[in-house]
C-alpha positions, -999 to 999 in steps of 0.1 A, spaced: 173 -232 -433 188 -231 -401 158 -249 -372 151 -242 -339 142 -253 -313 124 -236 -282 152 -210 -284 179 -227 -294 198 -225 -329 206 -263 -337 227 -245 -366 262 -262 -360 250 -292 -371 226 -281 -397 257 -255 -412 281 -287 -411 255 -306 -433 248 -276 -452 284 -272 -465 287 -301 -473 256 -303 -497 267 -274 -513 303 -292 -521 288 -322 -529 292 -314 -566 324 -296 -564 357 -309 -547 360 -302 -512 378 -272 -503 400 -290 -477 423 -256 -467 394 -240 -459 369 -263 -439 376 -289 -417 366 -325 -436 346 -344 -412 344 -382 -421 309 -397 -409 283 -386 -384 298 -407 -360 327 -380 -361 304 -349 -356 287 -371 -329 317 -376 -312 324 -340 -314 297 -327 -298 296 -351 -274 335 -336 -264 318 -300 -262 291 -312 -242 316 -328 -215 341 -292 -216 308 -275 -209 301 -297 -177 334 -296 -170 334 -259 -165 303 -261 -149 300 -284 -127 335 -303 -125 322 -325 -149 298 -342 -123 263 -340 -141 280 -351 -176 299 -386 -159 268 -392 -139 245 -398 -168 244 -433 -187 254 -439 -220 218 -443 -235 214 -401 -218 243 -395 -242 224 -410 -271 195 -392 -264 208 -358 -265 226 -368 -293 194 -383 -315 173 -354 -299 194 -330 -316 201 -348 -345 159 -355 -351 150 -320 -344 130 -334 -314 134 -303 -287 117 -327 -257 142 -358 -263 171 -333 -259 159 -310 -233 148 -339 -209 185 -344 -206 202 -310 -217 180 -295 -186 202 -314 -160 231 -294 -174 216 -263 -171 208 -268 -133 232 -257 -105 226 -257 -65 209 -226 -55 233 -215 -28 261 -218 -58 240 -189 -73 251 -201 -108 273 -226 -129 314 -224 -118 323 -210 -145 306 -202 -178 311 -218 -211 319 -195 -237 337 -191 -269 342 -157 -284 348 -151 -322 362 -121 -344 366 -115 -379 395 -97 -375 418 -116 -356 440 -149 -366 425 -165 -335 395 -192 -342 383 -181 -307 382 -167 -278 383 -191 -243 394 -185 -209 380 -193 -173 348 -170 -163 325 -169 -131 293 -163 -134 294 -144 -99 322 -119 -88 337 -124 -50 312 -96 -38 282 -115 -50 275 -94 -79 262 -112 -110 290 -108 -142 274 -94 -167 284 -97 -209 300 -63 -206 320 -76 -174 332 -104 -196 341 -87 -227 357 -60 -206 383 -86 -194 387 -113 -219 379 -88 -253 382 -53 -241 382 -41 -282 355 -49 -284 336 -26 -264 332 11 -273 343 36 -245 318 56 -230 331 88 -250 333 70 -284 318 57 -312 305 20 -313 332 4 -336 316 -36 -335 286 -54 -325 286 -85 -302 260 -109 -318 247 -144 -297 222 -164 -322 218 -133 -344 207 -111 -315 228 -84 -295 220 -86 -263 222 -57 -240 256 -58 -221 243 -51 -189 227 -92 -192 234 -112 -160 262 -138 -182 245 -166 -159 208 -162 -178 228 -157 -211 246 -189 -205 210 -210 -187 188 -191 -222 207 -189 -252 236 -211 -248 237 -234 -282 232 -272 -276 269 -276 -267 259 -255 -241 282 -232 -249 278 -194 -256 292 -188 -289 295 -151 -289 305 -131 -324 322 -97 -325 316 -78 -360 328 -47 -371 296 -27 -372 281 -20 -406 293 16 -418 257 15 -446 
């Protein structure tokens, strides 16, 4: 049930509103899901991603010099399903100076299932101080080094972005421009692999 749209999974909203069809009937299972008032409130949420994303890419520069009605339209692009509404603004977040060779750092959020943790964030560059391109494996080496296998043993999880495991050698810059979510920020899952 989940849409999407030219390659990215609008499912964060869609999941909210799914939940909370499915416990329409039932009482709300407040110890286990955050209760979110109106739309106004999941508006306003996403609209705080949105500026931590810019923030961490671009000093929040891009984000303060758009106009309120660019904030409404990435809003009511996402929330209509309509893919060219959004990404006529969303694309001046994804941009960065070519001489910057990528975003400052890269937005990114890391979950596991077996931690107590919601997630996972720290600072990131894109690029190292030699001018190499970070890749996913880079990343997860330093900010979630369980969750790579060692060269000499077995694969114990699988790091999943919008259902997909992407190869770890990935430059973490085109990860972030190609399948951030439309908070524009990598939402990267860790699961124990499947032992069927």
């Amino acid at each position: 049930m989940c849409k999407s749209l030219h390659g990215h999974m609008f499912s964060f909203v869609l999941d909210e509103y799914l939940v909370v069809e499915c416990w329409k009937q039932m009482s709300f299972p407040e110890k286990d899901l955050l209760h979110c008032p109106s739309k106004d409130a999941i508006e306003a949420h996403f609209m705080s991603c949105m500026k931590e994303a810019d923030a961490l890419k671009h000093k929040s520069q891009v984000i303060n010099e758009m106009q309120k009605k660019d904030h409404k339209q990435l809003w009511m692009g996402l929330q209509n399903d309509r893919f060219d509404q959004f990404w006529a603004i969303n694309r001046k977040l994804m941009e960065y100076p070519a001489e910057e060779n990528g975003f400052r750092y890269i937005p990114f959020r890391i979950y596991q299932t077996t931690t107590e943790r919601p997630f996972i964030q720290k600072l990131f560059r894109p690029v190292a101080a030699d001018g190499q391109l970070h890749t996913l494996g880079d990343l997860l080496r330093e900010v979630c080094p369980s969750a790579i296998a060692p060269e000499d043993g077995e694969k114990k999880n699988q790091v999943m972005i919008h259902g997909i495991e992407p190869m770890l050698e990935t430059p973490l810059q085109w990860l972030s421009e190609h399948l951030s979510y439309p908070d524009n920020f990598l939402h990267i899952s860790i699961i124990p692999q499947p032992t069927d």
